[in-house]
N, C-alpha and C positions, 0 to 999 in steps of 0.2 A: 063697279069700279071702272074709272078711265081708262084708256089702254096707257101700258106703262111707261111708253116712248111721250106719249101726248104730255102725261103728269111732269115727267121731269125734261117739258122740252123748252123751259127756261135757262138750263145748262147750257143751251148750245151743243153741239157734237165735235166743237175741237177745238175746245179748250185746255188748260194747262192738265186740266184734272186728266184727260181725256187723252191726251199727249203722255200723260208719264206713266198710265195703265195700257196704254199700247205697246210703249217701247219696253216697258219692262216684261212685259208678257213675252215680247217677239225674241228679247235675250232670254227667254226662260227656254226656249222652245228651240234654244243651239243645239244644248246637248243633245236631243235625238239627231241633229243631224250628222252628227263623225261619230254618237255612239252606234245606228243603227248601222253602218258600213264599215265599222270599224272592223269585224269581222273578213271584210276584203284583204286586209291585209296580213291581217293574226293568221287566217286560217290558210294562206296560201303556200302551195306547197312549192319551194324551191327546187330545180334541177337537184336529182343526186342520185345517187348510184352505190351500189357495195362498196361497203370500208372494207379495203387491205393493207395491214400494215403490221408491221414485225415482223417481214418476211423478209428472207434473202432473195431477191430473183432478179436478174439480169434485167436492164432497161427494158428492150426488147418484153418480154414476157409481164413485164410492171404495168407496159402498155396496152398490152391486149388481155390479160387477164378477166376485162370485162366484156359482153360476149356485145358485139353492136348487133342494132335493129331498126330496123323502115318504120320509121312512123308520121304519116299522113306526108310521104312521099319525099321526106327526110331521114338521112342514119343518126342515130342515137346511140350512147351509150346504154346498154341496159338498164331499168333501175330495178329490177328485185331479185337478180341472178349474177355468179360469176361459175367461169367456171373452176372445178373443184379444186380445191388451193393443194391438198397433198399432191395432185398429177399432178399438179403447172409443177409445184417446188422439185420434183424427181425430174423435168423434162429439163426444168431450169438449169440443172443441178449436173447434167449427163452433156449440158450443152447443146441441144437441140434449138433450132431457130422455132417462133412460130411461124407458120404461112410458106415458110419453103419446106423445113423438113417434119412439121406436123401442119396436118389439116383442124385447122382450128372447129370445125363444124361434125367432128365424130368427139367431143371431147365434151365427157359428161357436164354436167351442170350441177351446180345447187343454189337455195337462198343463198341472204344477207343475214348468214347466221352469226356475224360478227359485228351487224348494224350496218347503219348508213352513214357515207359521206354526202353531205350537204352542200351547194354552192352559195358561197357567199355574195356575188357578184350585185345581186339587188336587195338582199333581207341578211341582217348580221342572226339572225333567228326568228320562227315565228313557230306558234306553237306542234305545226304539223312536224319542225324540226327537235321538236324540243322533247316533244314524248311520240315519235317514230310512227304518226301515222301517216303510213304509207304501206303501199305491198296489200297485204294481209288486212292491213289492218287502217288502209285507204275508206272503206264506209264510214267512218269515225267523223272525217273529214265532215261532210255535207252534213250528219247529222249533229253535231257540235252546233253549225247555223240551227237549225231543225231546234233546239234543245232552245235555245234562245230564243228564238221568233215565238215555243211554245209559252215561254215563260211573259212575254209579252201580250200574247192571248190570254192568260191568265191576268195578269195585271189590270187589260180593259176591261175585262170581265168584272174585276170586284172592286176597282179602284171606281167607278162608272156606279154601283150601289152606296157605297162610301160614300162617294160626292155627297149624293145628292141626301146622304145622311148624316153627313158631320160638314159638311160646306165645303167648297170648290178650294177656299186658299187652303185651307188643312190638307187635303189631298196632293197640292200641287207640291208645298215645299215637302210631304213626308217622301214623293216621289222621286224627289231631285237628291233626298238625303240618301234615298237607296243607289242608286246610281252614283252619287259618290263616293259610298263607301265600300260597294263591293263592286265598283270599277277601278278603286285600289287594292280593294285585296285581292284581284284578278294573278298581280305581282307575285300574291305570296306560295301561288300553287304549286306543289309538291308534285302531282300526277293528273292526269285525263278526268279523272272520275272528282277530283275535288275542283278544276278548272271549271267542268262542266257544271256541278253544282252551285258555284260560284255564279255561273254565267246565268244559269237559270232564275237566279234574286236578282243578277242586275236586269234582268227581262224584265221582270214584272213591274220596276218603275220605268221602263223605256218609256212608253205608251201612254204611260200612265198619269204622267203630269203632259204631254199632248192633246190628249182630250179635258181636262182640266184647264189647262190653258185656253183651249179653244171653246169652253162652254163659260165659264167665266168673261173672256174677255166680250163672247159674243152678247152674253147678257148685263154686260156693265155698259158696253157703248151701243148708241144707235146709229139708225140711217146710212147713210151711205159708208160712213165711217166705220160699223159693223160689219156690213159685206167686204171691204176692204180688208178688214183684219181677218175676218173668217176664209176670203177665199189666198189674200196675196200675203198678207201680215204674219200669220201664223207659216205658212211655207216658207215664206223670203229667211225667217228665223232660220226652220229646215235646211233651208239651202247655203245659206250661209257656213252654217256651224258644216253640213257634208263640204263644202270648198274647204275647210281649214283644216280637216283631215289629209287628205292627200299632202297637203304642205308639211304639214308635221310629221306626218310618216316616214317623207323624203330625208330629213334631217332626222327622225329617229327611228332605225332601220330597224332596232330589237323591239321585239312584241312587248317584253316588262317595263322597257323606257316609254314606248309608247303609252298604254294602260295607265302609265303612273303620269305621264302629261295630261292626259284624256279627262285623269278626275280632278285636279286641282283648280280646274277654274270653278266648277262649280262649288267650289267655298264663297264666292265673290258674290253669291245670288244671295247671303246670309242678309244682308242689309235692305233686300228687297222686300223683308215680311214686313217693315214699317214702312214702306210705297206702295202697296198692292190692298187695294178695299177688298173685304169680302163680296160677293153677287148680292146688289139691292133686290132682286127678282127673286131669289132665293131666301133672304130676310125675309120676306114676303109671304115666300109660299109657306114658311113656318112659322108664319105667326108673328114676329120678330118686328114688329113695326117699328120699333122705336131706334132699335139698329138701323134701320134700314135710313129711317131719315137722317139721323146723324152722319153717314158717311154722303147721302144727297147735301146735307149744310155742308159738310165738308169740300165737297164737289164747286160748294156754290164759293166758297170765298177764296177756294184755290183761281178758281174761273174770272173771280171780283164779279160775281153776278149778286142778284137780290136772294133768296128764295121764299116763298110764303110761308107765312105764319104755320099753317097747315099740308103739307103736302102731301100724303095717303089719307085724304080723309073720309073716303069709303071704306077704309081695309080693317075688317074688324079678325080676332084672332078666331071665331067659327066659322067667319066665311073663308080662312085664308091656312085654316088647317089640314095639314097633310096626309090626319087619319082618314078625311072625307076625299083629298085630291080634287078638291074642288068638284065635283060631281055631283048633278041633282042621281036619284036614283036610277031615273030611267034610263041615263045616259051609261051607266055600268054594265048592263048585259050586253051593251053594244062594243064596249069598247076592245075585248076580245077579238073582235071582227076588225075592229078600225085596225087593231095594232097589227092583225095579221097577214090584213094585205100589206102594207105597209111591210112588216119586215121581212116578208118572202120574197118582196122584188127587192128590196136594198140590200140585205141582209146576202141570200142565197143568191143573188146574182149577181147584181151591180158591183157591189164594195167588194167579195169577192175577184171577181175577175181583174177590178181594178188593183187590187190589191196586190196579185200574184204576178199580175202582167208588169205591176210594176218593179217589185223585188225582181221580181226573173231579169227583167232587162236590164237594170241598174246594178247586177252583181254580175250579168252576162259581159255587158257593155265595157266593164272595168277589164276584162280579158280580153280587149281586141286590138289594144295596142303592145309595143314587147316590153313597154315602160309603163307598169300598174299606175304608177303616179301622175301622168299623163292623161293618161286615161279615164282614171277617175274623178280626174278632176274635169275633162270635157262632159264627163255624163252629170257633173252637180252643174255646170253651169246650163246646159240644156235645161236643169227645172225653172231656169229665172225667168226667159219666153214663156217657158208652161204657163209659170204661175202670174203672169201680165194676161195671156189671155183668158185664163182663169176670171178671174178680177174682171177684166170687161165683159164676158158673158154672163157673170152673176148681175153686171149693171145693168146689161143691153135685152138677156136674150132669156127668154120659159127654161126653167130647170130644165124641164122632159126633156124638151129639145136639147139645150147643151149637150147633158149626160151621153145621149141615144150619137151624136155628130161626133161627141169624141170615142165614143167606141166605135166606130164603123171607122173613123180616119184611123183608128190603132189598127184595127185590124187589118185595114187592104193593104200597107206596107208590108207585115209580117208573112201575109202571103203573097208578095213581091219576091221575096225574098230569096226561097231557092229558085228562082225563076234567074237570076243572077248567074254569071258565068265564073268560073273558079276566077279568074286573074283578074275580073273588077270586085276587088275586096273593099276599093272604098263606096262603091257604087253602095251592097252590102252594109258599108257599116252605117253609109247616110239614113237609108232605110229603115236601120234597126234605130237610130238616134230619132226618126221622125214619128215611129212609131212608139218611143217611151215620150217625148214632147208630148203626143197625142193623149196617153194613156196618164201622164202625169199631170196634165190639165183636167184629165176627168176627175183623178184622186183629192185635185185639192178642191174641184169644183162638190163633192158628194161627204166633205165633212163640212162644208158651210150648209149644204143642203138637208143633212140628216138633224143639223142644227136646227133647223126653221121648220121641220116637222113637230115636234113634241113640245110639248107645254113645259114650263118653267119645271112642276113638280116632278115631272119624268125625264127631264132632258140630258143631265149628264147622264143616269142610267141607259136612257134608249141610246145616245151616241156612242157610250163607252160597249154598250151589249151589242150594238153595231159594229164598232169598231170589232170586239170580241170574234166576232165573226168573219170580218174580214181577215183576223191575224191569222186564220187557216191559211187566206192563200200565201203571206206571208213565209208558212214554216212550212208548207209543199216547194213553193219557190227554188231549194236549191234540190230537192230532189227532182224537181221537173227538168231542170236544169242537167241532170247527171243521164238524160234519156237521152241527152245529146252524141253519147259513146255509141250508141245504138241505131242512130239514123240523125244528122245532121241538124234536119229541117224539122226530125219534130216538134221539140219545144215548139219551134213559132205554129205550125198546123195547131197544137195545142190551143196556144194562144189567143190567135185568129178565132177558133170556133167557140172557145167562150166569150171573147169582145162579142161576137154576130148574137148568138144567146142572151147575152145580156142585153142587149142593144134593143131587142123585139121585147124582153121585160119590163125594159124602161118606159115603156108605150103607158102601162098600168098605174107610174105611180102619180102621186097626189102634185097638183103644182102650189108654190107657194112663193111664186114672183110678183113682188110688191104688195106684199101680204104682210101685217103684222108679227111678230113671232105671238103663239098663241100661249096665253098664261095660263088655260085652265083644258083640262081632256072635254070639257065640253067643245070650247073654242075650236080647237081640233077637230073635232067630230062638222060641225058647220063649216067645214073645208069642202073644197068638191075634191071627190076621189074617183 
């Protein structure tokens, strides 16, 4: 059989057909971007301090009831203590001043045994306000994120076998259905443990129509057209839909009003199932011939091109079936070996690290301004440079090399970083903003990469099982993040030594710059590695 770029390169590569499989994909691929972040703002926790109220107590004593405290070389009100409400009320009550004639500092204490006051001043609610974690019950917090990233890992996991066994459009829109529907019912939760359950199904389609999207679109278009879409097309969607987040949050300050904007657009993507062909390469690898040409004619007079009479006319349904994988025999014993170097450097190192480096930064980064909205929105447009240099090093430059140059520039910022003096905090934030640039160009640079490893018949599986693997660093992310209580600089030392780690792994993998994407594990296997 021809290679499959060669057979169908009577299409053209941008044409109309080719145009309306791009832009429809790159809208599909919004939603993860304010659904993956949207947790920046649901889960953030407002200023607040012990509710007192129904008490009779003198101004005076209204105001200092809460006990203040130094934190990181500021006074604060307390948030998980007052002191004890029957003294204040007796001292209130005898007329006692605080601070002249009580020492406010021998006067017992207790919880917020009567809950928390909340500040409204940026968030009208978010769910850390809404079911009281804080205090006690602050770990909730980070692993809420934790619960979802896991439920995302799960989703590339099995949505990635799926594919590649009931076809890429079936997966994509069953993906976008879950996300819509239990990114509405997020609204309807009762308490913690049914929010979280909740959150846990809309995990599983985050991810899930992403890789979908991007194994699809990479095998319907070619040439440069494909690298475009795989490393800048598929992100520029990401980045987009993360910008519209932060705007909409500003204007909808409650977590249920947000959630319930969040999923209504994706109703809109309903008319997309009659614009979007299934994968001709996938037709292909099951046999499917006759599908497969049909949506090629289709191709062809969307285009006004000719097409031949015959156009897969080597592809017969035993050479091109899935129970064989296209594999002579001998090539099977081997393929164990191909796959396992292969996914011990991408897998365990590379996606990994990139992975976490970049949730860490990008949920870090949104707390460095005192306006989240701000904020966040500076760390989405930073991926738009990423993903332009992206795109030109998948045109210009060796996989290896890319990969190995953006991990090494992520990391030598990261440990720039405490080397910073406390009062240049922008010097600091530049730092940290150059270091996810960096780390975010490797991200988008290693899912067009893992793309162009695997053959037609394993390729959403190996990128979705890839992916799978990288959503680890994802659901560590915010707990690496929480080690910051504990020493400042860690996260980034953290950071830094896995980019360097991963950086020396990337030496090992296979190149596949200006290479055909390979249709069959043999094909693969005649790669140099």
């Amino acid at each position: 059989m021809r290679d499959y770029a060669e057979t169908i390169g009577f299409l053209g590569q941008w044409g109309r057909f080719q145009q309306i499989v791009f832009f429809s994909l790159v809208a599909t691929i919004m939603p993860n971007g304010f659904g993956a972040f949207t947790l920046v703002f649901l889960t953030d926790t407002p200023s607040h301090h012990c509710l007192v109220s129904g008490i009779n107590l003198t101004e005076d004593w209204r105001k200092s009831v809460i006990p203040i405290r130094e934190v990181d070389g500021k006074q604060e009100l307390s948030r998980c203590s007052r002191y004890r409400l029957d003294v204040v009320r007796n001292l209130s009550a005898q007329g006692y001043i605080p601070g002249r004639d009580v020492n406010l500092t021998d006067l017992e204490e207790e919880g917020c045994v009567d809950g928390w006051s909340y500040s409204k001043d940026i968030y009208e609610s978010t769910i850390v306000s809404e079911f009281d974690l804080v205090c006690s019950n602050q770990w909730k917090q980070p692993f809420t994120s934790t619960v979802f990233f896991v439920g995302g890992l799960l989703g590339s996991f099995f949505s990635g076998q799926l594919s590649d066994r009931y076809g890429r459009k079936h997966i994509l829109f069953a993906a976008l259905a879950i996300q819509t529907v239990f990114t509405f019912a997020q609204v309807f939760s009762g308490s913690w443990i049914m929010f979280l359950i909740i959150l846990f199904i809309n995990g599983l389609g985050q991810m899930s129509n992403f890789v979908a999207a991007l194994v699809l679109g990479s095998e319907v278009l070619t040439g440069k057209v494909r690298v475009l879409y795989s490393s800048f097309g598929t992100c520029l969607g990401f980045a987009i839909g993360y910008m519209i987040l932060p705007l909409l949050a500003y204007f909808l300050r409650d977590w249920k009003s947000l959630s319930l904007a969040l999923s209504l657009p994706c109703v809109a993507y309903v008319p997309f199932w009659w614009l979007m062909p299934e994968s001709p390469r996938w037709l292909l690898s099951r046999g499917r011939v006759e599908e497969a040409e049909a949506i090629i004619r289709t191709a062809a007079k969307w285009n006004k091109v000719q097409a031949p009479r015959i156009i897969f006319e080597d592809c017969g349904v035993s050479e091109l079936s899935l129970k064989h994988y296209w594999i002579k025999p001998r090539c099977r014993t081997q393929l164990s070996v191909i796959d396992k170097m292969i996914t011990i450097c991408i897998w365990k190192k590379c996606m990994f690290t990139m992975t976490v480096g970049y949730y860490s930064l990008s949920f870090n980064t949104a707390q460095f301004h005192e306006n989240p909205y701000i904020s966040c929105f500076i760390s989405a447009v930073v991926e738009i440079p990423a993903y332009i240099s992206s795109w030109m090093a998948l045109l210009y430059l060796p996989r290896r090399l890319s990969v190995i140059l953006t991990l090494v520039f992520g990391a030598v910022p990261l440990y720039l970083i405490q080397l910073v003096p406390d009062d240049l905090s922008n010097l600091a934030l530049a730092l940290e903003m150059l270091g996810k640039y960096s780390i975010t160009t490797g991200s988008s640079l290693m899912f067009a990469y893992t793309a162009e490893l695997y053959p037609t018949v394993l390729r959403n599986t190996a990128t979705g099982t890839s992916n799978t693997v990288s959503r680890i660093g994802s659901c560590i992310a915010p707990l690496l993040l929480s080690l910051g209580m504990y020493s400042k600089y860690l996260p980034y030392i953290i950071l830094g030594t896995l980019a360097v780690v991963a950086a020396f792994a990337a030496l090992f993998l296979p190149e596949s710059f200006k290479k055909p994407l390979p249709e069959t594990i043999e094909q693969m296997h005649r790669r140099e590695r």
